[in-house]
C-alpha positions as CSV (number, residue, x, y, z in Angstrom):
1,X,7.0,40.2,54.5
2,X,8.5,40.7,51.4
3,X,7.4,39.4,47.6
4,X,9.3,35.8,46.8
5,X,10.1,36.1,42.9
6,X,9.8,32.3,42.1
7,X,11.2,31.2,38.6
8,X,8.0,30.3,37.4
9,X,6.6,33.7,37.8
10,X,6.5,35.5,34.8
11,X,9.6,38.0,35.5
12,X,10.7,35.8,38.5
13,X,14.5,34.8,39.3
14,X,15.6,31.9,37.8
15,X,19.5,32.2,39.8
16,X,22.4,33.9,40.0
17,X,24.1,34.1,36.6
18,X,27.1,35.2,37.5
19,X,29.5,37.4,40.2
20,X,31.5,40.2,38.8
21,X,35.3,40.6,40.3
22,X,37.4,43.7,39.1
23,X,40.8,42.4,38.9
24,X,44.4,44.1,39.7
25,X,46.1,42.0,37.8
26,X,43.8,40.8,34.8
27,X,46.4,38.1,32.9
28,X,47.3,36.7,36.4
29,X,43.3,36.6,36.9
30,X,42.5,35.3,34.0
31,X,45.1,32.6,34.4
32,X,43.7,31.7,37.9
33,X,40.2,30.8,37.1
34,X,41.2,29.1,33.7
35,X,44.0,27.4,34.1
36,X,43.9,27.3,38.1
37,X,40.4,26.0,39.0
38,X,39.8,24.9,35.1
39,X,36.5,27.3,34.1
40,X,36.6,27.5,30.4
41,X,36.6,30.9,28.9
42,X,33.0,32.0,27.6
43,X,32.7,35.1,26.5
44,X,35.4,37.6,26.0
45,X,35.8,41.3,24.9
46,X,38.3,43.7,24.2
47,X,38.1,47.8,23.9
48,X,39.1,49.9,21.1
49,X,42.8,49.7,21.5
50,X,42.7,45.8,21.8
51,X,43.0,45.6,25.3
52,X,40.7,43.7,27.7
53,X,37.3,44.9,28.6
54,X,35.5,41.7,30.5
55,X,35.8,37.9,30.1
56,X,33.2,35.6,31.4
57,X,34.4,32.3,32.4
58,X,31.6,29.8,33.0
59,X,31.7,27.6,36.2
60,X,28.6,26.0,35.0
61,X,25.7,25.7,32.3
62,X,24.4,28.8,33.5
63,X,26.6,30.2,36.0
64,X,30.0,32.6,34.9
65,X,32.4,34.4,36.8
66,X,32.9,37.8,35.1
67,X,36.5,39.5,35.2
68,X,36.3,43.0,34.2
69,X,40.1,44.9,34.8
70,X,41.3,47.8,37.4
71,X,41.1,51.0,36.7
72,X,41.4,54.4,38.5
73,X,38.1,54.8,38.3
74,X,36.9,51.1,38.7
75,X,38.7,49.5,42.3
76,X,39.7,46.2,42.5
77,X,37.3,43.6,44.9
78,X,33.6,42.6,44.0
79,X,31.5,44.7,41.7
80,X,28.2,43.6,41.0
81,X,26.2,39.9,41.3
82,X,23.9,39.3,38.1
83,X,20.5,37.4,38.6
84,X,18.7,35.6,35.6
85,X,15.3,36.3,35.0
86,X,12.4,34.7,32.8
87,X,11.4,38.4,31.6
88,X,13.2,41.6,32.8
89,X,10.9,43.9,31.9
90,X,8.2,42.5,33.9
91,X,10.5,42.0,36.7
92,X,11.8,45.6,36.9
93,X,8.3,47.2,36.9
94,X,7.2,45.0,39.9
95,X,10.2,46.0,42.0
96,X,9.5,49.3,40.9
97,X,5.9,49.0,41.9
98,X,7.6,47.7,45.7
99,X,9.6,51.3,45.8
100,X,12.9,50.1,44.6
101,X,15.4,52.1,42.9
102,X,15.1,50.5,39.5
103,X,17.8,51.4,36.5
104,X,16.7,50.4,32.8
105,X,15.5,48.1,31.5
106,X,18.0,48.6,28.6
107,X,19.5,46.0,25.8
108,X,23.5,45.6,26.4
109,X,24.9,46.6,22.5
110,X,27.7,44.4,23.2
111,X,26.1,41.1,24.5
112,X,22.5,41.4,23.5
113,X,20.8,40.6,27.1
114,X,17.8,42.7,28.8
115,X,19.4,43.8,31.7
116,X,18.4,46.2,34.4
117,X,20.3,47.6,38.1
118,X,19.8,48.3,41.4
119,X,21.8,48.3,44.7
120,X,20.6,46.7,48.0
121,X,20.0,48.6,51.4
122,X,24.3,47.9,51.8
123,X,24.9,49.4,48.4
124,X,26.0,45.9,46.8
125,X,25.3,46.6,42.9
126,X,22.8,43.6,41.6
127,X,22.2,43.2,37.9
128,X,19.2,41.6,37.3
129,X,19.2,39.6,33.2
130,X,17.7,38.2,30.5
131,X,19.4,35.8,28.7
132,X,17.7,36.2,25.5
133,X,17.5,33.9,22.6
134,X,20.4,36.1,20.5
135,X,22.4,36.9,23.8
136,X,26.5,35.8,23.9
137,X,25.4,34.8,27.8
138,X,22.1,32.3,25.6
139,X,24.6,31.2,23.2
140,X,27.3,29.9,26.3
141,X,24.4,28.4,27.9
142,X,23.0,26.6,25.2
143,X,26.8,25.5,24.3
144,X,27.2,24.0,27.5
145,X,26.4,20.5,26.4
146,X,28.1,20.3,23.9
147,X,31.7,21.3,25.4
């Protein structure tokens, strides 16, 4: 039997944050879930050149769906699911402590949140995060309201 990771555990789940989709098609994407089903556009950003990197559109207070674009290297379908935590760090060491195969934890330069990776026994990519006070994923959150 396996450790449950409540939410008021320090370093437990609090939910999934978001599903990541790579998208063939990134304007027609983008036009699907905002226009389409009506998500409002959270968090965006662009590359170098100007061109799109990733959006987050946010289905609810604390829940997005994350487009990133195709690439050669990057196949269109499902990449990753992202869980929220109530302390990363914590989190990461105890899955390490169960044997998992634990990336970071490391601070994203570009959004600010305490993030860390792993795959499940299927290979499915699962971020796990901390929406830290600071964090363009806090800031949507705590915007929510006021939309």
């Amino acid at each position: 039997m396996g450790t449950k990771l409540h939410a008021d555990e320090k370093g437990g789940i609090l939910g999934i944050n978001h599903i990541a989709i790579v998208a063939e098609n990134f304007e027609k994407s983008v036009s699907y879930y905002r226009d389409t089903l009506g998500f409002p556009l959270a968090i965006e950003y662009k590359d170098d050149k100007g061109n799109p990197a990733f959006s987050y559109f946010q289905v609810s207070k604390s829940t997005f769906i994350e487009l990133v674009p195709a690439t050669a290297n990057r196949p269109a379908g499902l990449e990753h699911f992202g869980l929220e935590t109530s302390g990363t760090e914590s989190l990461l060491d105890h899955l390490r402590d169960l044997g998992l195969d634990i990336n970071g934890p490391r601070i994203s330069t570009l959004t600010g949140i305490h993030i860390g990776t792993t795959k499940d026994m299927d290979g499915v990519n699962i971020e796990f995060i901390g929406t830290v006070p600071g964090s363009v994923h806090r800031k949507a959150i705590d915007d929510w309201d006021l939309k």
